[in-house]
ROBA-999033 format. One record per residue: residue in three letters; x, z negated, y of N, C-alpha, C in turn. Coordinates in pm, whole numbers, padded with zeros to 5 digits, always signed. Atoms other than C-alpha are relative to their C-alpha. Example, Ala and Ser with C-alpha at 12.3 -4.5 7.8 and 13.67 -1.06 7.14 Angstrom:
2
ALA+00089+00000-00119+01230-00780-00450+00090+00000+00120SER-00082+00006-00119+01367-00714-00106-00077-00073+00109
***
This chain:
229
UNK-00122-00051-00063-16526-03850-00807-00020+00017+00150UNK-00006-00021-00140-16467-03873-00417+00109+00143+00020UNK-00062-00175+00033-16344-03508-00304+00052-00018+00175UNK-00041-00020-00097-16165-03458+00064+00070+00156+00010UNK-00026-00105+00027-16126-03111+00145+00090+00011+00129UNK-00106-00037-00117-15791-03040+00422-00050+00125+00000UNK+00004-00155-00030-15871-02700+00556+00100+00047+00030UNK-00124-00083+00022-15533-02663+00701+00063-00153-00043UNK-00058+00120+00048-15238-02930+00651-00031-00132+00104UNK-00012+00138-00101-15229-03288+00802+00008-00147-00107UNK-00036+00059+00099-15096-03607+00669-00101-00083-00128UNK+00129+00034+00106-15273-03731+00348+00088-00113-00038UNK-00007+00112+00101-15243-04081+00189-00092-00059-00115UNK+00110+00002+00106-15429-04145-00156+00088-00092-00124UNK-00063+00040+00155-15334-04314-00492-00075+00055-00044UNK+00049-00082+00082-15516-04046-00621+00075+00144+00006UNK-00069-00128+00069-15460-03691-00702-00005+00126+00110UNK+00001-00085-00084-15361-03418-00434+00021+00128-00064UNK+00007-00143+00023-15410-03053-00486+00059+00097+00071UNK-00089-00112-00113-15177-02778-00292-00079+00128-00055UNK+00035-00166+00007-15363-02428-00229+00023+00100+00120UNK-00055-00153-00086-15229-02134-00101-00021+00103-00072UNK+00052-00094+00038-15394-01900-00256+00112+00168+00003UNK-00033-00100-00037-15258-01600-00113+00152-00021+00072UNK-00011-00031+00203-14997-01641-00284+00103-00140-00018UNK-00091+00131+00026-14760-01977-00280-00026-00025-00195UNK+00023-00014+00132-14935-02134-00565-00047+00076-00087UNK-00023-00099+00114-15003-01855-00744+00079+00057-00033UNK-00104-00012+00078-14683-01783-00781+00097-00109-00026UNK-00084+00100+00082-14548-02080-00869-00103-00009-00119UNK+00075-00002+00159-14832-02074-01145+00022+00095-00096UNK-00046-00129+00101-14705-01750-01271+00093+00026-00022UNK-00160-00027+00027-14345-01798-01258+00001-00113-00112UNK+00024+00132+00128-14439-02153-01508-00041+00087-00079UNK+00073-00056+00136-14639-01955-01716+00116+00080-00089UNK-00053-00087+00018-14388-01698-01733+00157-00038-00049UNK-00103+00107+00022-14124-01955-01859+00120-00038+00127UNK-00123+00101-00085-13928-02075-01555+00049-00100-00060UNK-00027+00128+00017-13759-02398-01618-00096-00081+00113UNK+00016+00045-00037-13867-02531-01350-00030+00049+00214UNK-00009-00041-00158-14002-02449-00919-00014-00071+00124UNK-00004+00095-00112-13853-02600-00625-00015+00051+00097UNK+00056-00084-00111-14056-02573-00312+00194-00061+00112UNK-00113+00065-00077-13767-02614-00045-00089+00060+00180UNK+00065-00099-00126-13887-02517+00388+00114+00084+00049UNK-00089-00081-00062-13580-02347+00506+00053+00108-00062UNK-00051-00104+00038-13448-02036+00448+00167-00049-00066UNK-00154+00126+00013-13118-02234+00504+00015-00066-00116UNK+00000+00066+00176-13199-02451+00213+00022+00077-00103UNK+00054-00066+00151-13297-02213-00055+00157+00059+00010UNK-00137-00079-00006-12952-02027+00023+00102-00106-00074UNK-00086+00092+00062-12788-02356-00056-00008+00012-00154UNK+00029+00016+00147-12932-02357-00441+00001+00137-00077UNK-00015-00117+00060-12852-02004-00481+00130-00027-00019UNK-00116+00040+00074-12502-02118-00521+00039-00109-00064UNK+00004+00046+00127-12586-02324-00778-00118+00071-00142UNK-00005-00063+00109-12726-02093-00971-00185+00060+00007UNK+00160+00013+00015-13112-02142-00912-00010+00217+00067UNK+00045-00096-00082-13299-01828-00822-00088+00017+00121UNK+00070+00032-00118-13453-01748-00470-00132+00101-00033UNK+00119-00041-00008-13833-01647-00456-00059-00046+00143UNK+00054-00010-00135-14018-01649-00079-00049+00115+00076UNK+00028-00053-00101-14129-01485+00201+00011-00057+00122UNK+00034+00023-00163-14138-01478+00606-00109+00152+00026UNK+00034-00077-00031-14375-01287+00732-00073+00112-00129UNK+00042-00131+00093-14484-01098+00393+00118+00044-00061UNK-00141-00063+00041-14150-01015+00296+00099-00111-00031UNK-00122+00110+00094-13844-01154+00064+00080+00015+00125UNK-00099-00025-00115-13569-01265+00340+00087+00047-00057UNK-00077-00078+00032-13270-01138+00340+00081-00092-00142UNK-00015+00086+00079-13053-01318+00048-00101-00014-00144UNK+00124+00078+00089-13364-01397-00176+00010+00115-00118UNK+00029-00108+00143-13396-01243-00548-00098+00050+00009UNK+00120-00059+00010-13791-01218-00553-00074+00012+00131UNK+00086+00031-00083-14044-01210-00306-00105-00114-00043UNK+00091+00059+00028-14359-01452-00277-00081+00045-00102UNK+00112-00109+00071-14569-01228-00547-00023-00025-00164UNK+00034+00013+00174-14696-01322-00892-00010+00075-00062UNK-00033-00132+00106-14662-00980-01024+00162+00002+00032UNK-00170+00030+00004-14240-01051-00968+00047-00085-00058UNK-00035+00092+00055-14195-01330-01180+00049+00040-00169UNK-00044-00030+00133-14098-01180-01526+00152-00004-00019UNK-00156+00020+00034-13753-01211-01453+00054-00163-00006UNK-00046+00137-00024-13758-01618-01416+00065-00082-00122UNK+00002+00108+00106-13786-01736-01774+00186-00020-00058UNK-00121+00093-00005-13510-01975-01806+00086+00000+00097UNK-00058+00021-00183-13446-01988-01443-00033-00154+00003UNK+00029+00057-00053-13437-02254-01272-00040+00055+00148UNK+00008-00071-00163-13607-02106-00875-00031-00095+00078UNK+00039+00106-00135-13655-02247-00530-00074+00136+00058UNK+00077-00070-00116-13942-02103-00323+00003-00033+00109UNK+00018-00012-00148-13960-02078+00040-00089+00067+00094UNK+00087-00096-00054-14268-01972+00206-00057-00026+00168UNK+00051+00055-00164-14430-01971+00582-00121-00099-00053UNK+00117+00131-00007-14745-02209+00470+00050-00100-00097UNK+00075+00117+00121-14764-02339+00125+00125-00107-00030UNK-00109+00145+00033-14408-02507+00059+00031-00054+00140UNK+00006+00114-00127-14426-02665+00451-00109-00103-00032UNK+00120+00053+00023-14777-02787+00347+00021-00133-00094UNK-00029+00105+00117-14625-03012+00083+00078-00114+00120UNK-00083+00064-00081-14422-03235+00392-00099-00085+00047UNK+00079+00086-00071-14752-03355+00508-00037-00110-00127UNK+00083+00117+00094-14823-03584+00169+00129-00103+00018UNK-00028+00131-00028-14707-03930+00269-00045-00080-00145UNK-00036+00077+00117-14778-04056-00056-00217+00074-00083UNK+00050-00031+00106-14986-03966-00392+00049-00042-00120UNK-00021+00009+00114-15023-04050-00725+00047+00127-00077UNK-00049-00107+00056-14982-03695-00852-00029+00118+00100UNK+00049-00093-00084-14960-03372-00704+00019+00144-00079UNK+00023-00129+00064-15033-03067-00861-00010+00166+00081UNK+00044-00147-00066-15056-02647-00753-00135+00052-00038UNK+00107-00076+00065-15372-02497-00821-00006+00151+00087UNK+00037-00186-00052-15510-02078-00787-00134-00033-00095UNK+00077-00104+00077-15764-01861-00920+00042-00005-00134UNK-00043-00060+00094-15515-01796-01209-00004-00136-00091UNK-00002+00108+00120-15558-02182-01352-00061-00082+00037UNK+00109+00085-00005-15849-02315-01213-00057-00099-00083UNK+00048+00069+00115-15984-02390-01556+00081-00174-00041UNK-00035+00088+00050-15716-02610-01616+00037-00125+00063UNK+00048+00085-00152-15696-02772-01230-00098-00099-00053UNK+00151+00084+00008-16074-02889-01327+00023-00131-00102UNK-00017+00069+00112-15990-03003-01688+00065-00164+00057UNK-00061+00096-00086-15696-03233-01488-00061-00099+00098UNK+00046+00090-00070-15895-03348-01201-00041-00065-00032UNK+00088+00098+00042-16145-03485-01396+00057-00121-00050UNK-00061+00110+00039-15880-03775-01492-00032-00095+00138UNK-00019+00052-00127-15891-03878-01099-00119-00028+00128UNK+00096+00063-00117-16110-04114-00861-00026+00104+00100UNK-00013-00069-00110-16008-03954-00566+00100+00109+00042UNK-00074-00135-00011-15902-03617-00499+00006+00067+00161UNK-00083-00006-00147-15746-03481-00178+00068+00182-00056UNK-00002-00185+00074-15750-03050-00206+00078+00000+00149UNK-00129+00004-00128-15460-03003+00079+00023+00200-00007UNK-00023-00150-00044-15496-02612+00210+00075+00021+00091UNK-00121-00024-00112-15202-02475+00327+00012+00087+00089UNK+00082-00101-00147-15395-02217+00595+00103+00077+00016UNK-00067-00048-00029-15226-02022+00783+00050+00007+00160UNK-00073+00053-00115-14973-02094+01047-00116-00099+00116UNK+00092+00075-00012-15218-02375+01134-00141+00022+00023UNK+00118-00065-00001-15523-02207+01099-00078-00021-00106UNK+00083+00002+00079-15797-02211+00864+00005+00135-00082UNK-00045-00132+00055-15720-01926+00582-00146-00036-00088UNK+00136+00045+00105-16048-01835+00427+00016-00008-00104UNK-00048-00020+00192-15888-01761+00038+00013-00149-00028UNK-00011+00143+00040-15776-02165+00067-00122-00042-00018UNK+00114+00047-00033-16108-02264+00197-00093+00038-00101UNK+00032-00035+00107-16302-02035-00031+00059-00059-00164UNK-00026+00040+00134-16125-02142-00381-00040-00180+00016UNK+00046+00172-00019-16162-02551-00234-00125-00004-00039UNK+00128-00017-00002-16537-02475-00211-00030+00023-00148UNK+00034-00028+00148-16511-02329-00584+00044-00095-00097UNK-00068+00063+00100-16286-02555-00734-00103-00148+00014UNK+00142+00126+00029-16558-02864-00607-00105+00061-00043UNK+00086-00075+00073-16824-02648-00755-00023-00079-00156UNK-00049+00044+00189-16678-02786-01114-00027-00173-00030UNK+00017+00133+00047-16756-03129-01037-00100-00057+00068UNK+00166+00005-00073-17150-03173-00969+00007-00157+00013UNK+00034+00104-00040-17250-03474-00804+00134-00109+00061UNK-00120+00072-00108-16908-03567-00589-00037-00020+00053UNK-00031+00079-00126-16873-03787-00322+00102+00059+00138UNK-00069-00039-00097-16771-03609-00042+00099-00092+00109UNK-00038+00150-00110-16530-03807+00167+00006+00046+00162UNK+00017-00087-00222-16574-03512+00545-00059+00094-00041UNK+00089-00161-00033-16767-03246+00627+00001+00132-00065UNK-00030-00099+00044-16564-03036+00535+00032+00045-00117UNK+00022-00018+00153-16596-03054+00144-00151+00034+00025UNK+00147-00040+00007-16998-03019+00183+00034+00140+00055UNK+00036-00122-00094-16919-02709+00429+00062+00080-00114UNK-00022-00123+00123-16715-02534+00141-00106+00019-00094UNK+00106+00011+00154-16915-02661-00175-00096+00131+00068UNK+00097-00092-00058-17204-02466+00024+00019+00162+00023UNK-00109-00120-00012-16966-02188+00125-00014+00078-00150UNK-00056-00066+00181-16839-02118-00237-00112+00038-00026UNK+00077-00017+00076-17152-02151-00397-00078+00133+00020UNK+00057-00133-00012-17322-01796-00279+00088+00040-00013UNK-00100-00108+00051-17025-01614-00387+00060-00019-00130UNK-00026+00025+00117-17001-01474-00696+00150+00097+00005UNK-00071-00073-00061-16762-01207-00570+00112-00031-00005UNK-00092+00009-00035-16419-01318-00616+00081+00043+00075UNK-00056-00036-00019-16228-01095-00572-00009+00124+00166UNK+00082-00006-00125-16441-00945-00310+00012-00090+00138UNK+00045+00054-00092-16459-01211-00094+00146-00051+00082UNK-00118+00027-00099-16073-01261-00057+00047+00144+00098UNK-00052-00134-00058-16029-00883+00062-00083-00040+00153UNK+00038+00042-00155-16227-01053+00393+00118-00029+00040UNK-00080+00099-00032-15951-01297+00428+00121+00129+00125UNK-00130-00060-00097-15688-01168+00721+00124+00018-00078UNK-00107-00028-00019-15406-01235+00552-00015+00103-00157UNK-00067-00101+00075-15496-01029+00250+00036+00146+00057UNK-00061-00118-00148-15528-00719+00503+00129+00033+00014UNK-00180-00015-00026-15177-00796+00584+00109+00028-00085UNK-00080-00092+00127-15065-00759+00228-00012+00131-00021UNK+00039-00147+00051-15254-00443+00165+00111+00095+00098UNK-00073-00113-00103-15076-00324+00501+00126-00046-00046UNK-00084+00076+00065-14769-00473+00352+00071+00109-00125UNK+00006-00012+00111-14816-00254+00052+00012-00105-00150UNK+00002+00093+00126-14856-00568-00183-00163-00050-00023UNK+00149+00011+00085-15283-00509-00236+00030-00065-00128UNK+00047+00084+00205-15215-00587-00619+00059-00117+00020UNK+00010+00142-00010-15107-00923-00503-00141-00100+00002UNK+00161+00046-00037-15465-00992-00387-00052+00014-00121UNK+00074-00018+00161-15601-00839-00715+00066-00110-00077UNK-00082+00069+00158-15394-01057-00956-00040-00171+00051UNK+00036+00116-00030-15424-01341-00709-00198-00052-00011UNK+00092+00023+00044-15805-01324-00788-00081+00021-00131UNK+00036+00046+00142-15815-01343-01133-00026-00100-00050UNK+00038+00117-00019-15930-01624-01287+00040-00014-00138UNK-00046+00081+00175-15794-01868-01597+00079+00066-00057UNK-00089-00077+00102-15518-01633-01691+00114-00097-00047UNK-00069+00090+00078-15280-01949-01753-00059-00126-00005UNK+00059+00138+00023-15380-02249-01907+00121-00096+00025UNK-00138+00087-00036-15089-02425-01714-00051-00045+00168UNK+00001+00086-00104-15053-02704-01451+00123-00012+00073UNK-00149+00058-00074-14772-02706-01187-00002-00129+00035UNK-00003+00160-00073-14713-03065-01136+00129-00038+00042UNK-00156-00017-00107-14428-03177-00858+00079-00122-00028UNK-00099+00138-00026-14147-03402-00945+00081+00013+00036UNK-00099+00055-00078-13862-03512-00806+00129+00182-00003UNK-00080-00128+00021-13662-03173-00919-00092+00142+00071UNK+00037-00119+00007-13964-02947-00847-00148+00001-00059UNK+00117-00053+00104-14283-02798-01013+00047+00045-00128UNK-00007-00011+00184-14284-02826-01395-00116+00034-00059UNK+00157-00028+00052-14542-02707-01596-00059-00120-00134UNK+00061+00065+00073-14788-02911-01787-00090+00100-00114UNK+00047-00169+00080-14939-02644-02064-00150-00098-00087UNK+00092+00043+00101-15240-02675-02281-00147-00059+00074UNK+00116+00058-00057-15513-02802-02010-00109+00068+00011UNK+00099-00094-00046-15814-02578-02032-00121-00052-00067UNK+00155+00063+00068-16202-02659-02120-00003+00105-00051
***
């Protein structure tokens, strides 16, 4: 398996398999609003947009800044998703659904977290070449992305690095056993805690609690169920 690790976004071309992480918290809450029976989650970038599909019915989930805008049903937060099942939602966030604009083309593209790693791995292992696309923060390097990249190549000994910057995670990850620990470094969890949304960070570093795959088609993120070693 050849592995390419994006630290923040920039355009990717592959006929292989791209990975979206935003850790803190994009895809983890689109992994927990699937689990949690959505129909179905459409990333959209504008605030503007998502407003449009609230009058058709969809529900709004996002953030600016840490916070649901004005308009919006949920916030960004995977402990808010119990109200989705048999929603159809559109998310809107400052990194992780812009981050999706830079893939110029892929065979598949999937969400991965903490919360379905297991079943990320299970998946990758179908795919040559993999392309882990971190959606940082406001073009920056977010350590929670960087950190889980580093863990999630962990799972597949003897890759082919295709830059630097897959060896510099793998290496990274591997002295930390600390999960949940090691995202309370990260800046922007800080900003939740000051935020009052800490138990975002906690939940967002749990690990394998759904054995579900967001995978993006043409409507959205759908879930794929049943993938776990």
């Amino acid at each position: 398996m050849k592995i390419y690790i994006a630290p923040v976004p920039r355009p990717i071309k592959t006929e292989g398999l791209v990975i979206l992480v935003d850790i803190l918290r994009a895809t983890s809450t689109i992994t927990s609003a699937l689990a949690h029976e959505a129909i179905l989650v459409k990333p959209v970038d504008t605030i503007e947009e998502a407003l449009l599909f609230k009058e058709q019915g969809y529900l709004l989930m996002g953030e600016r800044n840490g916070l649901p805008p004005e308009g919006f049903d949920l916030g960004n937060s995977p402990r808010e998703v119990r109200s989705v099942k048999g929603h159809k939602v559109v998310i809107s966030t400052t990194n992780g659904t812009r981050a999706l604009s830079f893939i110029q083309r892929a065979k598949v593209v999937i969400a991965a977290c903490f919360l379905n790693l297991s079943a990320v791995v299970t998946f990758a292992k179908r795919f040559e070449e993999v392309f882990i696309l971190c959606a940082g923060s406001e073009g920056e390097v977010a350590l929670e992305d960087f950190f889980f990249a580093g863990k999630l190549a962990q799972n597949f000994p003897g890759f082919q690095a295709l830059n630097d910057t897959a060896l510099i995670a793998y290496d990274y990850a591997r002295h930390i056993e600390n999960i949940e620990k090691n995202l309370w470094q990260a800046h922007h969890a800080k900003a939740l805690k000051a935020l009052g949304l800490g138990d975002d960070v906690s939940l967002c570093a749990r690990v394998d609690l759904y054995p579900i795959i967001p995978i993006l088609t043409n409507d959205g993120f759908v879930p794929l169920r049943g993938h776990s070693e």
